[in-house]
C-alpha positions as CSV (number, residue, x, y, z in Angstrom):
1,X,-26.1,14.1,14.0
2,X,-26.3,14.7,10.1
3,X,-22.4,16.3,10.0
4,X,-21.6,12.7,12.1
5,X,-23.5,11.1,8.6
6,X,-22.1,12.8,6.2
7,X,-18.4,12.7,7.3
8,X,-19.2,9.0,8.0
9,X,-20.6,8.9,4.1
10,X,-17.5,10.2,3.2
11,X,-14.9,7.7,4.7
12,X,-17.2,5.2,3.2
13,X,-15.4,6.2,0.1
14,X,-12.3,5.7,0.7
15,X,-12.0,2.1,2.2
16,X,-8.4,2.3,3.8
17,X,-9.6,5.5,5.8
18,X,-13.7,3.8,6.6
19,X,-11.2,1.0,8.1
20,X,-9.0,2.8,10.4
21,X,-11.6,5.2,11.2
22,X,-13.8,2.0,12.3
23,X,-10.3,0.9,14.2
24,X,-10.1,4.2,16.3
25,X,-13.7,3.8,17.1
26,X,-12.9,0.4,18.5
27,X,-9.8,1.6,20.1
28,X,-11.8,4.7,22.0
29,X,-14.7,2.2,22.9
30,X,-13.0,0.9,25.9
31,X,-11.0,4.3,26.7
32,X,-14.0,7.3,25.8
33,X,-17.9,7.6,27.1
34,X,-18.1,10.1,24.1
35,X,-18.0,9.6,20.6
36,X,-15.7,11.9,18.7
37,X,-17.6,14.9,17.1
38,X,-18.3,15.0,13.3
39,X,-15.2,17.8,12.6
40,X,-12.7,15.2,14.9
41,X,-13.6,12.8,12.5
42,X,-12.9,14.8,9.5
43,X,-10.0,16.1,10.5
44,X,-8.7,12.9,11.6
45,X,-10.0,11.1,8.2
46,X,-8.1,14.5,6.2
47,X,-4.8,13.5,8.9
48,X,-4.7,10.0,7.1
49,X,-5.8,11.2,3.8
50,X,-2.3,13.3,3.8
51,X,-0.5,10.0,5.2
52,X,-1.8,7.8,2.4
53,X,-0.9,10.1,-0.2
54,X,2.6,10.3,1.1
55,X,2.6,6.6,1.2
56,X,1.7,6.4,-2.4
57,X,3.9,9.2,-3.4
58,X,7.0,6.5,-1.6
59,X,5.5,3.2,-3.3
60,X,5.5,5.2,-6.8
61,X,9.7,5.8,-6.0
62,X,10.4,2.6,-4.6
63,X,12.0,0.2,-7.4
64,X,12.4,-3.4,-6.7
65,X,13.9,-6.1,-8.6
66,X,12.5,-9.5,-9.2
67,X,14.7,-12.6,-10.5
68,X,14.6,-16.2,-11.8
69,X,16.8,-18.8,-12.5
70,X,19.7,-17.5,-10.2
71,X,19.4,-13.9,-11.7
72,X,19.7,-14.6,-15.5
73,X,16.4,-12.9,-15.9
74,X,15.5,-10.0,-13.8
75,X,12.7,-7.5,-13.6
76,X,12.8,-4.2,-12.7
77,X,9.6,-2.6,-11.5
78,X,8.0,0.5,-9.0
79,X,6.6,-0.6,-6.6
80,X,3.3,0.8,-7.7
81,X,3.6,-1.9,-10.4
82,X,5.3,-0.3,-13.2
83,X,7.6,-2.1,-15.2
84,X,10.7,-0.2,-15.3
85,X,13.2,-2.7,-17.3
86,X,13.6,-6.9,-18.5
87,X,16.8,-7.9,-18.3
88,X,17.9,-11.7,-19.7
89,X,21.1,-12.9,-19.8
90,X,22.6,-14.0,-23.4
91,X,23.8,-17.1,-22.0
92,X,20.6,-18.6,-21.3
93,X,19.3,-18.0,-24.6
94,X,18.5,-20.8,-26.5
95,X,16.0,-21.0,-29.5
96,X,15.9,-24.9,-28.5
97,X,14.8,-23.9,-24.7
98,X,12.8,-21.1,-25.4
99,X,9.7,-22.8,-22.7
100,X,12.3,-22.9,-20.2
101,X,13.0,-19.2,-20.9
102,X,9.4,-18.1,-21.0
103,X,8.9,-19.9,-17.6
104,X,11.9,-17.9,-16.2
105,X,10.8,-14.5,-17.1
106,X,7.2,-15.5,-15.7
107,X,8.9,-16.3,-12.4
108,X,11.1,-13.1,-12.7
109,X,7.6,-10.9,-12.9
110,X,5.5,-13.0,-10.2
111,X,9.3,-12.1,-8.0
112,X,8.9,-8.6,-8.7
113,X,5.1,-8.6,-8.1
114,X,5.5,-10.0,-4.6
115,X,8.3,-7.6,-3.7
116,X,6.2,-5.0,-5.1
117,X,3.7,-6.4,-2.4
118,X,5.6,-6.7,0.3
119,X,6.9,-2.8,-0.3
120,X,3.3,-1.2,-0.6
121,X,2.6,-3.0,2.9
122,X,5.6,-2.2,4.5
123,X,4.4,1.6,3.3
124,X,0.9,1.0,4.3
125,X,2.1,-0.1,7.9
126,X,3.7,3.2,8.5
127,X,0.2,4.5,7.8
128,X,-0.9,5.4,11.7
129,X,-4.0,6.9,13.1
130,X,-4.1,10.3,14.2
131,X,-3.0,10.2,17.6
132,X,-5.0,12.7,20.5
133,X,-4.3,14.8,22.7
134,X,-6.1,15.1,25.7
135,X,-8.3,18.0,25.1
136,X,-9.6,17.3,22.4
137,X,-11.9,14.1,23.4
């Protein structure tokens, strides 16, 4: 029962893995009599350690683009958040309409932030529990 604690004290850690570990214990409720042993648990939580750190490794490479005011500004960012380039087109440059300007390249970012959203959850979906084999349980 303490390795069951401890690996349990571990996951706690790491919220995304707590969560699907709490989800697989759900899941086996209504299929398994038996809880999964302490070193199923770890190897599971390791399985979707590996995943998640692919997962970042593909948000960190994905580049989106956010835009306002029909793409005269755009902003280029990872999807991790990183802000790889501003672009604003000349032609929309006024010194006169310089609040219209600043509220385009604040709708450009808040683009690029959702898309940068909807990529890390699109990434985070592919994120599945370790499946298992029936010997194992």
């Amino acid at each position: 029962m303490e390795a069951h604690q401890a690996s349990t004290e571990y996951l706690r850690r790491f919220p995304v893995l707590w969560h699907q570990m709490k989800k697989l214990e759900s899941e086996r409720a209504t299929v398994m009599t038996e809880p999964l042993s302490s070193e199923q648990l770890l190897r599971q939580a390791q399985e979707l350690q590996e995943q998640l750190t692919e997962q970042r490794k593909e948000i960190s490479t994905t580049v989106v683009e956010g835009s306002a005011g029909g793409g005269a500004v755009k902003v280029g960012m990872r999807a991790d958040g990183t802000v790889l380039k501003v672009h604003i087109d000349p032609d929309v440059v006024h010194i006169s309409e310089i609040d219209m300007l600043e509220d385009l390249v604040a709708a450009a970012f808040r683009d690029a932030l959702r898309r940068c959203g909807n990529a890390q959850a699109a990434a985070m979906t592919r994120v599945n529990a370790p499946s298992h084999t029936e010997g194992e349980v």
